[in-house]
C-alpha positions as CSV (number, residue, x, y, z in Angstrom):
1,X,134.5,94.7,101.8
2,X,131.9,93.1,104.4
3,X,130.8,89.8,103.2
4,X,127.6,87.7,103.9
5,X,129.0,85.8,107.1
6,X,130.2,89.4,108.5
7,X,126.2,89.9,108.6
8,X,125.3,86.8,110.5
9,X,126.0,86.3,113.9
10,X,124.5,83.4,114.9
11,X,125.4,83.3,118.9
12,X,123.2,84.4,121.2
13,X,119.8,83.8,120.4
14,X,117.1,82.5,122.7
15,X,116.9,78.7,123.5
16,X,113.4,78.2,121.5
17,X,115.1,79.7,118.3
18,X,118.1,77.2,117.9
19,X,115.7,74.7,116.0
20,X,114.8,77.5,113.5
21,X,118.2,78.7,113.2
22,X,119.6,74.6,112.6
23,X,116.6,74.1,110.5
24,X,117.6,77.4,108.3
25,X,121.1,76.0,108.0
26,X,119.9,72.8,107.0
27,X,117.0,72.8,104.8
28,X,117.5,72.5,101.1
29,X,115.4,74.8,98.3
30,X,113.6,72.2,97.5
31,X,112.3,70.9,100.3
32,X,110.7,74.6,101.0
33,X,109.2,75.2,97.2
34,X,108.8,73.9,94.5
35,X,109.3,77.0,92.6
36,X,112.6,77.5,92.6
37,X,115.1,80.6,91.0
38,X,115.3,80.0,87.2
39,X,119.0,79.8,85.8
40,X,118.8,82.9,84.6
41,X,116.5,85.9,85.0
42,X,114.2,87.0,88.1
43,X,114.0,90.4,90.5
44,X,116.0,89.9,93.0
45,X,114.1,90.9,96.3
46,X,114.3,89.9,100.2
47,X,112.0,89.6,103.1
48,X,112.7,90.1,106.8
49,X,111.6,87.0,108.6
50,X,111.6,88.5,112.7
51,X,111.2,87.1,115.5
52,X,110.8,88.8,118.7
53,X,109.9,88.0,122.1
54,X,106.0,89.6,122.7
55,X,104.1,90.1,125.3
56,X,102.2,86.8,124.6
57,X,105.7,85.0,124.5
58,X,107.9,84.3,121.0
59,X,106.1,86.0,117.6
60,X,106.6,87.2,114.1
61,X,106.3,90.4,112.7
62,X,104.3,90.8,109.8
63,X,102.6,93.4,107.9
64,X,99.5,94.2,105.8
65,X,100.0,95.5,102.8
66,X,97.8,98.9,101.8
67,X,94.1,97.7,100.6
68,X,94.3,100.4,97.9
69,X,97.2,98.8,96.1
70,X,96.8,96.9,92.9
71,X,99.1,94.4,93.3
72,X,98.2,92.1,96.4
73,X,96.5,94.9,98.4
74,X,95.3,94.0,102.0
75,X,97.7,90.5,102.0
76,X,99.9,89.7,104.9
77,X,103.4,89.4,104.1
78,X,106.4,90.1,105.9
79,X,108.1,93.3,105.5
80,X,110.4,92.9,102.5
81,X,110.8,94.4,98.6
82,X,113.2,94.2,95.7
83,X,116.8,94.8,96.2
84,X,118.4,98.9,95.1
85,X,121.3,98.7,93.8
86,X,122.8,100.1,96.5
87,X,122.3,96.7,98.8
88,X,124.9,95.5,97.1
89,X,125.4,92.1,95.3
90,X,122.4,89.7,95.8
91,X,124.4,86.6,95.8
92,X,126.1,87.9,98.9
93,X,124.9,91.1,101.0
94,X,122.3,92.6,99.2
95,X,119.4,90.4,100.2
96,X,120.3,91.1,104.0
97,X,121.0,95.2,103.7
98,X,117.4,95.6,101.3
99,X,115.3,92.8,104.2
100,X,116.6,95.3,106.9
101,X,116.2,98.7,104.7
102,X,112.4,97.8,103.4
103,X,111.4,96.9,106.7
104,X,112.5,100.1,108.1
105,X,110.7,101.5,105.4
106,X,107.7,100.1,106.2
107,X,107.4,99.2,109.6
108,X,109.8,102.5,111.3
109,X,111.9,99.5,113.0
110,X,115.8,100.1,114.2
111,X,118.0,97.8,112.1
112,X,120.4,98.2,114.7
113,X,118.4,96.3,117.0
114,X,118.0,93.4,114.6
115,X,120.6,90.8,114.9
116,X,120.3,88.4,111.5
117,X,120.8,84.9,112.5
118,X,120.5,83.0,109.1
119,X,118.9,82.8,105.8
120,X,117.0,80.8,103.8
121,X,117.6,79.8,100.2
122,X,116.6,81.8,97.5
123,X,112.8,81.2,96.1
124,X,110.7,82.1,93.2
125,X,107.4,83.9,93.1
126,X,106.6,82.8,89.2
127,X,103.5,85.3,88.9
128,X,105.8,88.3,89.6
129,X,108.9,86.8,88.4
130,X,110.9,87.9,92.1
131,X,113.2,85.4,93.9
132,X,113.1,86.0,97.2
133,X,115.9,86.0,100.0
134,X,113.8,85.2,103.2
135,X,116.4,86.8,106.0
136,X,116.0,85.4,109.0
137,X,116.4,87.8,112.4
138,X,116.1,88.0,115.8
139,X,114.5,91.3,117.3
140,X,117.3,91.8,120.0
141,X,116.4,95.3,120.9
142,X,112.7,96.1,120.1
143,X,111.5,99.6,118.9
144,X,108.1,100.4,118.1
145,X,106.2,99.6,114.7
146,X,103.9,101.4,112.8
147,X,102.9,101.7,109.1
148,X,105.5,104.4,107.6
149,X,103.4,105.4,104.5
150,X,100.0,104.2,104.9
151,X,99.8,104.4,101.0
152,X,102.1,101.1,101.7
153,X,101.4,99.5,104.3
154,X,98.2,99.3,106.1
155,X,98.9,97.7,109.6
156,X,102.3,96.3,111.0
157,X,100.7,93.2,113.6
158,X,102.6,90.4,115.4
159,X,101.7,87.0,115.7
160,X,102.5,84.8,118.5
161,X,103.8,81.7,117.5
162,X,101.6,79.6,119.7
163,X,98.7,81.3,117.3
164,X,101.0,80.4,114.4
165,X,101.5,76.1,115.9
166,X,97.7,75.9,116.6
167,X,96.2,73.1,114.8
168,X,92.8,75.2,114.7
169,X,94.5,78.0,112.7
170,X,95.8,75.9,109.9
171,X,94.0,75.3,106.4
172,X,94.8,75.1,102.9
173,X,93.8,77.7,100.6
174,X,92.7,77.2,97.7
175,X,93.3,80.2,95.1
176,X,91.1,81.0,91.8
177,X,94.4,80.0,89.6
178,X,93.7,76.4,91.3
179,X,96.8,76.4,93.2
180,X,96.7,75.3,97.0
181,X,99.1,76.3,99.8
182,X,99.4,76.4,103.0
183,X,97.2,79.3,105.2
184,X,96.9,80.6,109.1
185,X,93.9,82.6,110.0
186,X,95.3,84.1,112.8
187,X,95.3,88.1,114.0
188,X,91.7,88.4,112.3
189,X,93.5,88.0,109.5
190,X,94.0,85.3,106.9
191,X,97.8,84.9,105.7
192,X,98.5,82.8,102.6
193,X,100.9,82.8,99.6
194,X,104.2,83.1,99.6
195,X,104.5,84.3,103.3
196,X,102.6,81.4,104.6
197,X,104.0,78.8,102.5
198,X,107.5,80.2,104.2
199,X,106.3,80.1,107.7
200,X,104.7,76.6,106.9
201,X,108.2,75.2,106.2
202,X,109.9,77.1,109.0
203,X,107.5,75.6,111.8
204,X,107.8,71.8,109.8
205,X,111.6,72.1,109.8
206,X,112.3,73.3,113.2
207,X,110.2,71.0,114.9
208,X,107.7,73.6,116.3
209,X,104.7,72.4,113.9
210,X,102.2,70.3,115.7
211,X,99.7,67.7,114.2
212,X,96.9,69.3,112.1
213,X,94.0,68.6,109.6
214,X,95.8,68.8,106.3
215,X,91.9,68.5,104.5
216,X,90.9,71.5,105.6
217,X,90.5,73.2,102.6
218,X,89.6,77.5,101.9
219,X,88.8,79.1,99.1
220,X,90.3,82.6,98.3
C-alpha cells in the first residue's frame, strides 16, 4: 500500500524553492494559525499549493472561485476541496490524491506533471468547520489551465512571486466578523482568508518576505 513519503519526493526542485520546501519541513501548526484541527471532528479537505516557473519568473497558481456561488463566490483560493473517500486515509495519502484530483477538476491540470515536494500541517477553517492539508507542489511539467466548470470556478490566474514579496501589495484586511488577516492585491484581484493567511506564512518562513507596512489596514 503507497504511503505518504512514497508521494513526496523532495529532490530536484529549483534552487529558489529549497527555503520553502525547509520552511514546510520545519514550521510548526502553530506558528502558521492559530486555528488549529479540534481533537475530534472537522471535514477533512486539502489544497494544492503550486509553484511553477512563469513567464515572469517563479509564481503560484490560484483560482477564483465562481461569483454565482453562495459560499465564498468570486474569492481567490488555491485549487483544493474536501477529501472522497476514495483519496484514501487523511492522516496519510488522502490529503495529497484529493489536492491533486480537485485541482484537476478545476483547473484541467496533469497531475502527472506535478511533483509534491512537502506539506504543511493540518489547519482549521472554524466558519466551515474544514481542516485543511495545504500540499505543497512543484509544477515540473506545465500543461495548460482553464476553468473546468465555469459553474465552479471563474478564472484559473498565476501570480508571480515578486507580485506576491512586494511590500506595496500587502495589507491587512479587515472582515465584517472583525477578524484581521493577512491580504495581497495582486492580479487585479484582492486575495485574503485562508489562502492568504497560508501564503503569508510561507513567504515569512522561507525567508522570501520582504519588509512591509503591517498598518495598512482594508476593509472587506
Amino acid at each position: 500500500m503507497t504511503g505518504l513519503a512514497e508521494l513526496i519526493e523532495r529532490d530536484g526542485l529549483p534552487q529558489w524553492l529549497l527555503p520553502v520546501r525547509e520552511a514546510a519541513e520545519t514550521v510548526r501548526p502553530e506558528q502558521l494559525s492559530r486555528f488549529l484541527p479540534p481533537a475530534q471532528g472537522g471535514r477533512a479537505s486539502a489544497v494544492l499549493v503550486l509553484f511553477g516557473d512563469g513567464p515572469s519568473g517563479p509564481d503560484l497558481l490560484l483560482i477564483e472561485r465562481a461569483r454565482a456561488l453562495r459560499s465564498h463566490g468570486g474569492q481567490p483560493s488555491f485549487p483544493g476541496g474536501a477529501l472522497d473517500p476514495a483519496d484514501g486515509d487523511p492522516a496519510s495519502v488522502g490529503p495529497v490524491a484529493a489536492a491533486l484530483r480537485e485541482a484537476e477538476e478545476e483547473t484541467g491540470l496533469d497531475p502527472s506533471g506535478v511533483q509534491v515536494f512537502a506539506t504543511l500541517p493540518a489547519l482549521y477553517i472554524p466558519v466551515s468547520d474544514f481542516v485543511v492539508t495545504p500540499v505543497l507542489g512543484w509544477w515540473r511539467r506545465e500543461t495548460p489551465v482553464a476553468p473546468v466548470d465555469p459553474a465552479e470556478t471563474g478564472a484559473v490566474f498565476r501570480v508571480p512571486l515578486t507580485e506576491l514579496t512586494d511590500p506595496a501589495n500587502r495589507a491587512r484586511l479587515r472582515h465584517p466578523s472583525g477578524h484581521v488577516g493577512p491580504a495581497f492585491q495582486v492580479a487585479g484581484r484582492l486575495v485574503w482568508g485562508f489562502t492568504a493567511g497560508v501564503i503569508d506564512r510561507v513567504l515569512h518562513y522561507s525567508g522570501l518576505e520582504r519588509d512591509w507596512d503591517s498598518s495598512r489596514t482594508l476593509s472587506l
